[in-house]
Backbone as a ProteinNet text record, in pm:
[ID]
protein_1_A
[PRIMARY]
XXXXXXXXXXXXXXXXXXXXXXXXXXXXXXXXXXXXXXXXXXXXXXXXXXXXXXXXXXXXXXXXXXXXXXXXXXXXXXXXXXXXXXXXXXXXXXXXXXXXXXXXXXXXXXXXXXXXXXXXXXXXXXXXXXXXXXXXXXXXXXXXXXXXXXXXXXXXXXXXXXXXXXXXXXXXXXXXXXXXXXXXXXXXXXXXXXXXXXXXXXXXXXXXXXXXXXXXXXXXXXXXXXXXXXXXXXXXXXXXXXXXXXXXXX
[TERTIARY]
-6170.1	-6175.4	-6033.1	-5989.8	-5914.6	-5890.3	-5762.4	-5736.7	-5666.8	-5704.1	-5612.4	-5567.1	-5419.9	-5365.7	-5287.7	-5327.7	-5236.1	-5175.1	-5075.2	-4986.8	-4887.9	-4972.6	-4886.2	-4797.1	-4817.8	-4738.9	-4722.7	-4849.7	-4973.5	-5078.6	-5100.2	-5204.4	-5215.4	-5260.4	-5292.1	-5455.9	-5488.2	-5607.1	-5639.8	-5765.8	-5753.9	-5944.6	-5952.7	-6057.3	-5997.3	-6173.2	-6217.2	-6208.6	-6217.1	-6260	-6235.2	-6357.8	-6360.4	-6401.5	-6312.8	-6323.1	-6470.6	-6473.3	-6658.2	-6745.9	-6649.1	-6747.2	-6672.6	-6725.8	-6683.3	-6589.9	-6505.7	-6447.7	-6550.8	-6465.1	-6575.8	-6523.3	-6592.5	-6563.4	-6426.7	-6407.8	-6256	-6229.2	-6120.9	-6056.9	-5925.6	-5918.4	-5785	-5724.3	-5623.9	-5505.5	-5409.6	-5397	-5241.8	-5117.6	-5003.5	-4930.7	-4831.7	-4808.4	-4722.4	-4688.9	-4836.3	-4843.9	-4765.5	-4735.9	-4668.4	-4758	-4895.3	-5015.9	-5077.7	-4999.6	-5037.6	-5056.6	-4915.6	-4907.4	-5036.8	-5057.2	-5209.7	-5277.5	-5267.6	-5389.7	-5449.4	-5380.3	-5420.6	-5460.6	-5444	-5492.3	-5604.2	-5726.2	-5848.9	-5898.4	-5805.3	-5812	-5737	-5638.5	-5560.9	-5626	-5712.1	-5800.3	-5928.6	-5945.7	-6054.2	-6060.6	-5920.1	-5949	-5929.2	-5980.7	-6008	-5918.9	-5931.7	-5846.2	-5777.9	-5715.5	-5685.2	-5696.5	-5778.3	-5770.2	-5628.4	-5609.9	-5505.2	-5513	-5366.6	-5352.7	-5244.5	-5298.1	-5189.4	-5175.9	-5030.2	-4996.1	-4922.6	-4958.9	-4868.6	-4828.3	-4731.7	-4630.7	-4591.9	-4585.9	-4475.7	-4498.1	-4429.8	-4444.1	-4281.1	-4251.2	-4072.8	-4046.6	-3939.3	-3845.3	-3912	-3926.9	-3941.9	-4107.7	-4160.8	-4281.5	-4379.5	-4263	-4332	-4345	-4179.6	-4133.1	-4221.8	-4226.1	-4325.8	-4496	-4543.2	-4674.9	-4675.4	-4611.9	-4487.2	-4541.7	-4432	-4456.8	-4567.1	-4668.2	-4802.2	-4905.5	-4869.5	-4963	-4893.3	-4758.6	-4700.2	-4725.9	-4713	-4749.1	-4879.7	-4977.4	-5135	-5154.5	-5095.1	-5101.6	-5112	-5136.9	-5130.4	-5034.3	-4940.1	-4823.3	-4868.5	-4823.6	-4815.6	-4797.5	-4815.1	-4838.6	-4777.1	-4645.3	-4594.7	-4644.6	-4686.7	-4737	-4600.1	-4576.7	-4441.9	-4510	-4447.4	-4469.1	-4450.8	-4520.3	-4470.6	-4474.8	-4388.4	-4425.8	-4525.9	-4610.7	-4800.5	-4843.7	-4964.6	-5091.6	-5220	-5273.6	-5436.8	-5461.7	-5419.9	-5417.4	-5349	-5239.2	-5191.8	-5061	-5003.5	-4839.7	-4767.4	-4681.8	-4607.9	-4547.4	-4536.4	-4444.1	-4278.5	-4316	-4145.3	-4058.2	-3922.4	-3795.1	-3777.2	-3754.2	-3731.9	-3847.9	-3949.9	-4046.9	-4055.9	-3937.6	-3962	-3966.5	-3930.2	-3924	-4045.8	-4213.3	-4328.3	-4372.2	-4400.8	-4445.8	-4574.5	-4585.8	-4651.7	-4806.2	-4868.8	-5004.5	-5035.5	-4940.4	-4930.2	-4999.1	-4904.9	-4964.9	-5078.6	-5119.9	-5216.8	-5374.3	-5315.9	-5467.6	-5452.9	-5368.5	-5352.9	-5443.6	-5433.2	-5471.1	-5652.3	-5667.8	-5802.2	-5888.5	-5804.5	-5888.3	-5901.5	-5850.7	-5836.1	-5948.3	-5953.8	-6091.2	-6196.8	-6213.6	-6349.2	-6356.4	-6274.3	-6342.6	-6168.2	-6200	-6093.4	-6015.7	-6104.4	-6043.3	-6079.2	-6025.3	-5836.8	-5909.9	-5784.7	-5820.2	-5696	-5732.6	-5670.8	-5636.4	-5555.6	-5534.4	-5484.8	-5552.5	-5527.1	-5536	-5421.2	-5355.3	-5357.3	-5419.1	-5419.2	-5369.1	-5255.8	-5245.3	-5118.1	-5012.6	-4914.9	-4823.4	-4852	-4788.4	-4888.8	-4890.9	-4978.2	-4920	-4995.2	-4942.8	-5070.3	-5009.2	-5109.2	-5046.1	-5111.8	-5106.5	-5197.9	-5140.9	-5207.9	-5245.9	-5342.4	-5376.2	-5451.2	-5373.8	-5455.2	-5543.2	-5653.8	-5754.9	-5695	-5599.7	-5523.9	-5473.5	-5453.7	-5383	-5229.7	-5177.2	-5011.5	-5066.2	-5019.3	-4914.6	-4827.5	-4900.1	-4833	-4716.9	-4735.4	-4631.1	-4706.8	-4682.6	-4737.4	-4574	-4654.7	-4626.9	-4624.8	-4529	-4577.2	-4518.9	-4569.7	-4550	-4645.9	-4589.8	-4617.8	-4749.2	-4806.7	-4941.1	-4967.9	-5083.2	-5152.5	-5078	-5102.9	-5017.8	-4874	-4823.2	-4674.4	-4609.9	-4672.2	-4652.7	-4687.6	-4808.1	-4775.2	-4670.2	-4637.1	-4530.3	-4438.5	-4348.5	-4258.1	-4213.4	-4298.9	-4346.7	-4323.2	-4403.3	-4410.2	-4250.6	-4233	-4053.1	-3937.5	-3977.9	-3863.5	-3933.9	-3990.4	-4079.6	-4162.6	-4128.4	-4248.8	-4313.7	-4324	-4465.2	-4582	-4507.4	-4642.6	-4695.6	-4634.8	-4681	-4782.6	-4928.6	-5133.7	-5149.2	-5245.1	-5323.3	-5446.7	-5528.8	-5639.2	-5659	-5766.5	-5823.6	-5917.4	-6000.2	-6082.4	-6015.6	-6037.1	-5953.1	-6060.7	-6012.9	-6103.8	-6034.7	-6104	-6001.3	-5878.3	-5932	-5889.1	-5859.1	-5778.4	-5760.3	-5795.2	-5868	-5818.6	-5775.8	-5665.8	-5641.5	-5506.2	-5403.9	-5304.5	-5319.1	-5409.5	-5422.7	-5528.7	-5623.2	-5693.2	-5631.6	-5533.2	-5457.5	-5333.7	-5289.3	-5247.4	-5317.5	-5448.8	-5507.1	-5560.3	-5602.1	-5608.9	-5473	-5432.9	-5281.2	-5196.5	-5241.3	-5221.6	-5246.1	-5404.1	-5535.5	-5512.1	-5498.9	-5537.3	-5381.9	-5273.6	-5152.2	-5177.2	-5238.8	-5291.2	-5379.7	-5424.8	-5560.6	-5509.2	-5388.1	-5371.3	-5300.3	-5237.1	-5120.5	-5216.1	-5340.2	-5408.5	-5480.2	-5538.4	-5616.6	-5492.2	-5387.6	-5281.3	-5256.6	-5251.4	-5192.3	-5389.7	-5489.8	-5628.4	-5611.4	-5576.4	-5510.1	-5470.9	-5335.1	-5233.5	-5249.3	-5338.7	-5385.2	-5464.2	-5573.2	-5634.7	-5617	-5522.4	-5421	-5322.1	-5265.5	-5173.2	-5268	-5417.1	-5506.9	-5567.2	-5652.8	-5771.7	-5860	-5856.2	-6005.8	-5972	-6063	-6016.9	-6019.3	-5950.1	-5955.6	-6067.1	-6102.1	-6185.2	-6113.5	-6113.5	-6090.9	-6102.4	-6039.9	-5982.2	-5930.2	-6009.7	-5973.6	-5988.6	-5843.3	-5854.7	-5744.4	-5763.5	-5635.4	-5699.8	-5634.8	-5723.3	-5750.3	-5686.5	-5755.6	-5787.4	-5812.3	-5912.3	-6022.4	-6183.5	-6225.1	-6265.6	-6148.1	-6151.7	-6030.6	-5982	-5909.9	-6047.4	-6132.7	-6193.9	-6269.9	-6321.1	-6409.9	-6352.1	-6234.2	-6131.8	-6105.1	-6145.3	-6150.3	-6250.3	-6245.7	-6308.9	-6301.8	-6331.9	-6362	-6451.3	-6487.4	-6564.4	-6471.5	-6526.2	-6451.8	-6527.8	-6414.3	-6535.5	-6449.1	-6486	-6427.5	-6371	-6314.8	-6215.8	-6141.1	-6202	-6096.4	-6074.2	-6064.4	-6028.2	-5953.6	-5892.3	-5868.9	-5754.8	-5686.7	-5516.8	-5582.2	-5660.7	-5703.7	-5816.9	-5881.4	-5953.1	-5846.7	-5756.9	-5614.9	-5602.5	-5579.3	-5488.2	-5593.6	-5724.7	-5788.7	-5800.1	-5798.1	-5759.7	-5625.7	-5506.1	-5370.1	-5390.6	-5465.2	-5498	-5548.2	-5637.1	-5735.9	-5637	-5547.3	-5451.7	-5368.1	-5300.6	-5221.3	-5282.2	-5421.8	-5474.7	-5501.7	-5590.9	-5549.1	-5466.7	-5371.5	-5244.9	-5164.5	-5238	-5202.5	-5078.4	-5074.8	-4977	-4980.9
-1700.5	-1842.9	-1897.7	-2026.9	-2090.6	-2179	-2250.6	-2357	-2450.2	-2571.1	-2669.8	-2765.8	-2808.1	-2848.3	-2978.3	-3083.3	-3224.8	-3280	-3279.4	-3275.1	-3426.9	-3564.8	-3669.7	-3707.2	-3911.6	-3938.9	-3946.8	-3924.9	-3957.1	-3813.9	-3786.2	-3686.6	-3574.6	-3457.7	-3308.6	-3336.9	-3255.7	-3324.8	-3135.2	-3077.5	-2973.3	-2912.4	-2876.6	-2835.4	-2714.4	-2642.5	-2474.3	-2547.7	-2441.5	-2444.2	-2335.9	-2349.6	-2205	-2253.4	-2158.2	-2177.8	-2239.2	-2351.3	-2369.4	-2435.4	-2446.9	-2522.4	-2658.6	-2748.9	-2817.8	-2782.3	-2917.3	-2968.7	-2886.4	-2807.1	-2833.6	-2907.5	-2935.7	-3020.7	-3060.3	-3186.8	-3195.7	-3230.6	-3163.9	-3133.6	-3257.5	-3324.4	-3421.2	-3399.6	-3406.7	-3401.6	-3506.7	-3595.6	-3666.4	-3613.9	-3609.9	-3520.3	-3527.5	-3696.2	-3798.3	-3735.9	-3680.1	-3625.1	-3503.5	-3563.6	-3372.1	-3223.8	-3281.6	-3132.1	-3133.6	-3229.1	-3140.8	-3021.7	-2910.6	-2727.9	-2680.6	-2729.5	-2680.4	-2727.1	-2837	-2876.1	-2804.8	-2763.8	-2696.7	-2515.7	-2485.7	-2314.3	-2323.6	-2377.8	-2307.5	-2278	-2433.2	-2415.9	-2310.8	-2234	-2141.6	-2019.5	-1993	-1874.3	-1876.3	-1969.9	-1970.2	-1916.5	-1933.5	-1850.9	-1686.1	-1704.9	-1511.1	-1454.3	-1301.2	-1267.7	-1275.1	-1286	-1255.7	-1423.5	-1494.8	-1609.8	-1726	-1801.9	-1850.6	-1969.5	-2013.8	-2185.7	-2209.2	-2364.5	-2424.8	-2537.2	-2601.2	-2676.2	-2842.2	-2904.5	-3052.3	-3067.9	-3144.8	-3263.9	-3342.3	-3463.2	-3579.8	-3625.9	-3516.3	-3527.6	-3531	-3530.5	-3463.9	-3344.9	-3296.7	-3169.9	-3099.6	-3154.4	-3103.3	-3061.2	-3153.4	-3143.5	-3050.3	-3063.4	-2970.8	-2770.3	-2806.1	-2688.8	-2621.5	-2714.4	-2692.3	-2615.2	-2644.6	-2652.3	-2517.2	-2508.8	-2364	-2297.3	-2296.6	-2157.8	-2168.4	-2253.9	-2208.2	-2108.2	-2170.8	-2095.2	-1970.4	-1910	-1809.2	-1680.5	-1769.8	-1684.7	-1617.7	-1757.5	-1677.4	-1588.7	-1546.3	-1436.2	-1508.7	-1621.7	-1714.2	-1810.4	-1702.8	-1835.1	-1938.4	-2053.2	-2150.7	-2148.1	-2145	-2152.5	-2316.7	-2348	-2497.5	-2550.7	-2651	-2715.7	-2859	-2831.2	-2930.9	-3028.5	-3162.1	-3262.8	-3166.7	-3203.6	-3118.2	-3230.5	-3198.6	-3324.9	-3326	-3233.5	-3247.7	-3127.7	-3182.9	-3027.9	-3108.9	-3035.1	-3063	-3174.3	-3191.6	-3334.9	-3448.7	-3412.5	-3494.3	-3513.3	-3652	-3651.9	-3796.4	-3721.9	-3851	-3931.4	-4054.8	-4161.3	-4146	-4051.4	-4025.7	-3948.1	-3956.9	-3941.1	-3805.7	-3788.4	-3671.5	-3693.3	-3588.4	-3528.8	-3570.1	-3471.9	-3511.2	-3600.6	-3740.9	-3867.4	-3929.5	-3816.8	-3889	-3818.8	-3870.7	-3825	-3682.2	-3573	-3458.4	-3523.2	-3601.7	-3662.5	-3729.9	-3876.8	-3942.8	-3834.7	-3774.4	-3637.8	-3614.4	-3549.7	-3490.8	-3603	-3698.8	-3794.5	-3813.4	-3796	-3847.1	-3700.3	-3583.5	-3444.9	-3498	-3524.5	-3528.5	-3670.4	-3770.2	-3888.1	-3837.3	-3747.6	-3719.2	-3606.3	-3511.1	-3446.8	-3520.2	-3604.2	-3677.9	-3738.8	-3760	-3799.6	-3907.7	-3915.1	-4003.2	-4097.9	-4192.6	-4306.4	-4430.8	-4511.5	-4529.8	-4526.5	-4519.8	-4523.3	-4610.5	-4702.8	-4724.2	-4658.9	-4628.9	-4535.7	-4577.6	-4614.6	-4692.5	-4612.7	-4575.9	-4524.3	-4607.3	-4653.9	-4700.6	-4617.4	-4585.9	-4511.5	-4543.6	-4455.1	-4514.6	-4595	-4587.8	-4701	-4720.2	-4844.8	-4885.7	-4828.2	-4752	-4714	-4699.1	-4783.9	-4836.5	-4738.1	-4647.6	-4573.3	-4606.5	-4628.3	-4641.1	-4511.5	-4444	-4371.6	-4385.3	-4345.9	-4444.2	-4343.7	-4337	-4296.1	-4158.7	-4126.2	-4012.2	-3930.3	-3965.7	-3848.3	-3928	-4044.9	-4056	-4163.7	-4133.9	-4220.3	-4338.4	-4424.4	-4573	-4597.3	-4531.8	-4572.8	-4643.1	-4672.8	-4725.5	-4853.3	-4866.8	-4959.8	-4884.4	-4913.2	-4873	-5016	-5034.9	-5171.5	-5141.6	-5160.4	-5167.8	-5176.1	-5065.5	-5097.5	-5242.2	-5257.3	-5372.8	-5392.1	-5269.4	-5214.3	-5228	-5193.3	-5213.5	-5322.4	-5442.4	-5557.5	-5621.9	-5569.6	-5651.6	-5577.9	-5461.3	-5389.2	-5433.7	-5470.1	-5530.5	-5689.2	-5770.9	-5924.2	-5924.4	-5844.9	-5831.8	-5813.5	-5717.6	-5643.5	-5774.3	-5837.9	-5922.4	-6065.9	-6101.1	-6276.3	-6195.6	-6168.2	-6101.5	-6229.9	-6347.1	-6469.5	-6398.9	-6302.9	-6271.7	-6095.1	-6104.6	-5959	-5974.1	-5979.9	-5988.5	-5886.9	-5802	-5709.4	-5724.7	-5635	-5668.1	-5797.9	-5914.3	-5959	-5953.4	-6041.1	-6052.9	-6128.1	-6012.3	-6113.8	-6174.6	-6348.2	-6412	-6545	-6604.4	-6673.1	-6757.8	-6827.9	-6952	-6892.9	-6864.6	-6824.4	-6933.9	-6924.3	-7029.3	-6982.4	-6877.1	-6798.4	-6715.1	-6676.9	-6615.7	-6421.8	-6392	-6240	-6224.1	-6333.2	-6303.5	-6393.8	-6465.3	-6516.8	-6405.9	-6301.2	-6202.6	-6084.2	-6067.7	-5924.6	-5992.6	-6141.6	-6155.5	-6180.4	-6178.7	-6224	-6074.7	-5964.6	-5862	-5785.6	-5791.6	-5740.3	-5823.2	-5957.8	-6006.7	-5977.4	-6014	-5943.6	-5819.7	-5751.9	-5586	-5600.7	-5677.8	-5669.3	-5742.5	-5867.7	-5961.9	-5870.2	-5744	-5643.4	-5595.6	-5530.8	-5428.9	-5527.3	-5649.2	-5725.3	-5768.4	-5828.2	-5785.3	-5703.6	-5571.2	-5467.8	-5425.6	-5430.8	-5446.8	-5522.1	-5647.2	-5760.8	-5746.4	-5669.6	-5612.9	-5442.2	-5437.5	-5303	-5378	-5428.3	-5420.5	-5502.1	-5598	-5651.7	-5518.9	-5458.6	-5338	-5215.3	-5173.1	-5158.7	-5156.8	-5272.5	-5350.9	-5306.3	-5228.6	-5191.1	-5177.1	-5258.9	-5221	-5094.1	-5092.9	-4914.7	-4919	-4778	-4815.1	-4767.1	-4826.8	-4840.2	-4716	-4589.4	-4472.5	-4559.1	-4532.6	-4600.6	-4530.8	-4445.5	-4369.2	-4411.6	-4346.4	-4350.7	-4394.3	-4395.4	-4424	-4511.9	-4697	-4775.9	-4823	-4744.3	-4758.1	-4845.1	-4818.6	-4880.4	-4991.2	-5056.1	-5185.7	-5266.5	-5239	-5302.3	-5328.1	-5188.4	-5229.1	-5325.4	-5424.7	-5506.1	-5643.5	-5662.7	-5789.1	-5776.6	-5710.5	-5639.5	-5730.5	-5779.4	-5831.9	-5779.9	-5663.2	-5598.2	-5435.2	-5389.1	-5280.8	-5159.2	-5031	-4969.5	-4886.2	-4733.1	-4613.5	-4577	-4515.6	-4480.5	-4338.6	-4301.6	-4160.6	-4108.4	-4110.3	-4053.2	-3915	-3824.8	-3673.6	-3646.2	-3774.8	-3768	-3642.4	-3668.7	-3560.4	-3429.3	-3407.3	-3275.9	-3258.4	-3308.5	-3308.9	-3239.9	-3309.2	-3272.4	-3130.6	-3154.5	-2972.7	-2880.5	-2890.6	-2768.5	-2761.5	-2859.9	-2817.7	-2747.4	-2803.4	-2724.1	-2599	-2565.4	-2463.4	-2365.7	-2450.4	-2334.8	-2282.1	-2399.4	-2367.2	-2282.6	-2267.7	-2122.3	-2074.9	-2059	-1884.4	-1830.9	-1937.4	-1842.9	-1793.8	-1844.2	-1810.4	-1704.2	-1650	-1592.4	-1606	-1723.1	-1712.1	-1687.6
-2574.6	-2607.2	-2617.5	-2576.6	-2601	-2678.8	-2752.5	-2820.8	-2755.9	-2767.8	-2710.2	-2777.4	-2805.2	-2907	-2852.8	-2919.2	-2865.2	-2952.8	-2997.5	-3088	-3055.2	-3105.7	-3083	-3215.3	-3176.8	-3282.9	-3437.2	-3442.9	-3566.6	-3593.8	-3516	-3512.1	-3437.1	-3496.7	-3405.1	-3408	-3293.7	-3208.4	-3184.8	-3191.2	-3123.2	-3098.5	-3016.6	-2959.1	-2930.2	-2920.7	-2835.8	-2728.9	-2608.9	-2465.4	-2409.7	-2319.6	-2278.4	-2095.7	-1989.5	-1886.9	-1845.2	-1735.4	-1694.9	-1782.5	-1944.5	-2001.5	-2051.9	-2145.2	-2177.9	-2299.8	-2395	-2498.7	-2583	-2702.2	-2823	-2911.9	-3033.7	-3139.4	-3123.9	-3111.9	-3167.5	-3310.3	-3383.4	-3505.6	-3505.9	-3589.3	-3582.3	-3748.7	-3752.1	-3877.6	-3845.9	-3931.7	-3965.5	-3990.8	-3961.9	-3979.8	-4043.5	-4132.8	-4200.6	-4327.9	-4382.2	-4513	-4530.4	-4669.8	-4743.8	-4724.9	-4727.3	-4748.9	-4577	-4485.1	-4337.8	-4311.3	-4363	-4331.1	-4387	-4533.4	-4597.7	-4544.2	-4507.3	-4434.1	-4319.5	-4234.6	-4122.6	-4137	-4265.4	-4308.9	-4277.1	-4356.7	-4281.3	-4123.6	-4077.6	-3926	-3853.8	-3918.5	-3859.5	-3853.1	-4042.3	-4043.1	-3952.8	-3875.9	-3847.4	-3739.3	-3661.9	-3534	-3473.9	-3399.8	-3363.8	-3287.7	-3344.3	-3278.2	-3139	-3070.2	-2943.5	-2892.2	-2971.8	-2906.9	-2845.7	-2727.1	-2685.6	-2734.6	-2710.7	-2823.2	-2684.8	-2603.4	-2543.4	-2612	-2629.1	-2692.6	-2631.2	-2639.5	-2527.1	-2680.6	-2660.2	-2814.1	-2791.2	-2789.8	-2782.9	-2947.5	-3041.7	-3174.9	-3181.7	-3270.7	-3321.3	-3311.5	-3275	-3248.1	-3392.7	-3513.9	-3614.6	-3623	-3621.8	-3620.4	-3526.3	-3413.1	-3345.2	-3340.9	-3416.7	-3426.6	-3560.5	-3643	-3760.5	-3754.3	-3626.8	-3561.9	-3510.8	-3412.9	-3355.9	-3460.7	-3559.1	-3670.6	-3754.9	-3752.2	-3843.6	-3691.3	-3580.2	-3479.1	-3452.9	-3463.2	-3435.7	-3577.8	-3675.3	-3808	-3858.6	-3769.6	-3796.6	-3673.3	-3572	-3483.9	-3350	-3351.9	-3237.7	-3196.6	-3113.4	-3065	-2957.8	-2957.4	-2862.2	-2729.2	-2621.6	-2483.5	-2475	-2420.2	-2434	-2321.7	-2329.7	-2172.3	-2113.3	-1994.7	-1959.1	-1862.6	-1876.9	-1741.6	-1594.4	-1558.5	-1320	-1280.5	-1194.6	-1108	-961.4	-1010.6	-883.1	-981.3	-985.3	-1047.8	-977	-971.8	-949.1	-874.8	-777.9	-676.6	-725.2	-869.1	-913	-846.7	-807.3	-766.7	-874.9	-974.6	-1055.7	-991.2	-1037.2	-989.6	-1036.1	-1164.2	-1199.6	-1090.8	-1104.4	-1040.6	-1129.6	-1253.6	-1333.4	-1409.2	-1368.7	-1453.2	-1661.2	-1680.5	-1800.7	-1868.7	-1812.1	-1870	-1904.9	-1822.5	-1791.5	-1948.9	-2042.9	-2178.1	-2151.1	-2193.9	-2127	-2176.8	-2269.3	-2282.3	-2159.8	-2142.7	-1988.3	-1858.8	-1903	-1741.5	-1751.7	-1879.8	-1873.7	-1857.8	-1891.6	-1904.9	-1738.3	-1675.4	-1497.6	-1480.6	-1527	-1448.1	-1508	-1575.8	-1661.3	-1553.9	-1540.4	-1480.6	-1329.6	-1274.3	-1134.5	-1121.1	-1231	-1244.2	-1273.2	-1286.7	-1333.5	-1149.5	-1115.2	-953.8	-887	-754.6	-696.7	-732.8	-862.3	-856.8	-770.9	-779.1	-865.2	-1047.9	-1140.9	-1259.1	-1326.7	-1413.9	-1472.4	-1618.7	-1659.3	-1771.5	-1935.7	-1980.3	-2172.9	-2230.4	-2301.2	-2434.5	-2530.5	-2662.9	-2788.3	-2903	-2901	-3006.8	-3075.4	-3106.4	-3175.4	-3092.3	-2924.5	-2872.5	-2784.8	-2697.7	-2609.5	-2476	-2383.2	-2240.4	-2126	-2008.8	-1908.4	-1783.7	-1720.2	-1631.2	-1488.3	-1409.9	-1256.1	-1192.5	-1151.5	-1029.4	-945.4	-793.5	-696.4	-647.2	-539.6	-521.3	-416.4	-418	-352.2	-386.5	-580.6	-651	-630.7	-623.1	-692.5	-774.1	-863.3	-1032.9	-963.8	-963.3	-935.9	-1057.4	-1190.4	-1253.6	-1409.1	-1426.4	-1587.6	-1677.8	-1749	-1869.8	-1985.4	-2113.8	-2272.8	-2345.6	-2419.9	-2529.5	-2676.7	-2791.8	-2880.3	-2950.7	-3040.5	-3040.8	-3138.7	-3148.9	-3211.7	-3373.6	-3391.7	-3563.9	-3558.2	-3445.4	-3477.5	-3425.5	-3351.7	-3375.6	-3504.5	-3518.4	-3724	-3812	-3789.1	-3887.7	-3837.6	-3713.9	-3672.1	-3705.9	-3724.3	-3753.4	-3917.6	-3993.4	-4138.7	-4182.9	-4096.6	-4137.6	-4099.8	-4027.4	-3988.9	-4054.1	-4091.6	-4156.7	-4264.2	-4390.1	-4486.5	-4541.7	-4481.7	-4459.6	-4425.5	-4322	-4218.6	-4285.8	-4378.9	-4433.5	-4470.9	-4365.8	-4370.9	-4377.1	-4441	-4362.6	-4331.3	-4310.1	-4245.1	-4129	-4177.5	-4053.9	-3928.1	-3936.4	-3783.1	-3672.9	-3618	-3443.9	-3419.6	-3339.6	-3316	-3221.2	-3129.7	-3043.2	-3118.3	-3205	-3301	-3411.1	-3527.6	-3651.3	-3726	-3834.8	-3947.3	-4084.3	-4057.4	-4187.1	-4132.6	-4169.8	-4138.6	-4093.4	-4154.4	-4164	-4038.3	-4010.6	-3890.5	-3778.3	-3765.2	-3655.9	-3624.4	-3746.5	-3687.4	-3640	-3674.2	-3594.2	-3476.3	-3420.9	-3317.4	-3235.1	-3289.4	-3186	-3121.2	-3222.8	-3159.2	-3103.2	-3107.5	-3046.2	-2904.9	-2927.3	-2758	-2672.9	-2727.6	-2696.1	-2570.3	-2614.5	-2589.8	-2515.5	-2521.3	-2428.6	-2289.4	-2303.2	-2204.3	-2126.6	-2173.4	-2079.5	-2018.8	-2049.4	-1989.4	-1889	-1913	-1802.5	-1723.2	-1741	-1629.6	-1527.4	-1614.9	-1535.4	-1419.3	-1457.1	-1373.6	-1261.2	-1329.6	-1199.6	-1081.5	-1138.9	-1098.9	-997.7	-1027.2	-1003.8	-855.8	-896.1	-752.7	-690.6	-681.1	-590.6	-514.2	-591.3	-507.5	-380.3	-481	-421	-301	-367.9	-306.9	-320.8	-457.5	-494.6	-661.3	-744.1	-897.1	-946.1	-1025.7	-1111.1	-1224.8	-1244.6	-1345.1	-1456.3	-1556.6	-1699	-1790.7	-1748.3	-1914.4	-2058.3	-2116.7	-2276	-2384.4	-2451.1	-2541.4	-2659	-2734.8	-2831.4	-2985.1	-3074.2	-3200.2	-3236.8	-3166.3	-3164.2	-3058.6	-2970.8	-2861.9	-2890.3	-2983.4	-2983.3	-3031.9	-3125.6	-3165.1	-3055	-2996.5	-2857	-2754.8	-2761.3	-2640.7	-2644.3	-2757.4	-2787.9	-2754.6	-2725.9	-2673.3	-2541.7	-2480.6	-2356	-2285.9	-2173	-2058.7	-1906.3	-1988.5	-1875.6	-1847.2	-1799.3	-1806.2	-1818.4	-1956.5	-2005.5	-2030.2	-2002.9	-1974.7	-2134.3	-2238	-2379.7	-2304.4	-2341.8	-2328	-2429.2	-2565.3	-2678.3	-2640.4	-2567.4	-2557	-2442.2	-2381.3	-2228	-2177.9	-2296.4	-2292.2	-2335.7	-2444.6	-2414.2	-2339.7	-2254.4	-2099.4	-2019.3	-2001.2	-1896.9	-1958.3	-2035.1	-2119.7	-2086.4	-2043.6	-2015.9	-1859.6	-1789.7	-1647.4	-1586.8	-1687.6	-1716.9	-1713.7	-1845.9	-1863.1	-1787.2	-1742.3	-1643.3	-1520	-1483.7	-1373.9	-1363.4	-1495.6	-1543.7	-1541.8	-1610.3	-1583.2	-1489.3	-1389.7	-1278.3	-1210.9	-1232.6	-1173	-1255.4	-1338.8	-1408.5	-1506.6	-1570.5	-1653.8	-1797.8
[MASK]
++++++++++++++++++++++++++++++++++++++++++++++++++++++++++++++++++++++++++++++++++++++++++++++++++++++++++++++++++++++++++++++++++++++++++++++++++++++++++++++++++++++++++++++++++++++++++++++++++++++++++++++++++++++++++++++++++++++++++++++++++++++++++

């Protein structure tokens, strides 16, 4: 059996998988907190012997390194997974590989297994990122801009007028706290119906809509447009990765 470990900005994400079959349960942790390391013991005892752990991060040098030594200490070191530039009918739009964030990749290796395409690719999470793939396997390239949250933490920090929380997004505000969750919600939503636009104009055939990330599905509800949900998309990718090293024996 395998582990597959997605280690972002906010959160460790981790599923079983086992060659031929699907995702199992996915497991998520915050990683902000002081009691993260405890936090993750039962999940460490839980796994078996001999079992493998691949790991993607676009976490901190620290954090990651932190992650590193709880999987190396319970008998299971990390297997690091890197941006390539082609896997699995995949070809990046990047110039230097590593610049393409290793989640980015992997949701391109994951939407290209689900079928041809084209796909458009939504990330909701601690930043917003819009990924193109065209129906051939290349990475047209993508967008990242600020999520919904960190335009209000950005706004609050610089005008503390605007320090709202909560709010209903809604076309019209008549209240300050819901003229800011719609203003950042549709913000987000106007990039992604853009970049659709934008997409099957370059095309000539629309993409369909990957939509993951943790506020995935309160974005997708401002959305006008048809949206397939994908919260597991990067560890989708990480087990076709996976599977690719093994056979290849790595």
């Amino acid at each position: 059996m395998t582990w597959l470990i997605d280690l972002g900005n906010s959160r460790l994400k981790a599923a079983r998988w086992r060659p031929g079959a699907g995702l199992g349960e996915v497991q998520a942790w915050a990683h902000g907190a002081s009691d993260f390391p405890a936090g993750l013991q039962p999940w460490l005892a839980s796994m078996a012997p001999g079992e493998v752990c691949w790991l993607a991060s676009v976490a901190s040098q620290e954090t990651t390194a932190l992650v590193a030594a709880q999987l190396a200490g319970s008998g299971h070191p990390a297997r690091r997974v890197r941006t390539q530039p082609g896997m699995a009918g995949v070809r990046i739009a990047y110039a230097e590989p590593a610049r393409l964030g290793v989640d980015r990749f992997l949701a391109l290796l994951a939407a290209r297994a689900r079928g041809p395409g084209p796909w458009l690719l939504v990330s909701a999470g601690s930043a917003l990122t819009v990924d193109l793939l065209d129906a051939g396997g290349q990475h047209r390239g993508g967008v990242i801009a600020p999520s919904p949250e960190h335009m209000r933490a950005a706004l609050a920090a610089r005008f503390p007028a605007l320090a709202f929380a909560g709010g209903e997004a809604c076309a019209f505000a008549a209240d300050t706290a819901d003229a800011l969750a719609g203003g950042s919600l549709g913000a987000a939503a106007g990039l992604i119906e853009r970049s659709h636009r934008q997409a099957a104009r370059l095309l000539g055939a629309a993409p369909t809509v990957l939509l993951g990330g943790g506020g995935g599905e309160r974005l997708r509800e401002m959305l006008e447009l048809d949206v397939v949900p994908a919260p597991a998309l990067v560890l989708e990718g990480l087990a076709v990765y996976a599977a690719l090293a093994e056979d290849e024996g790595e």
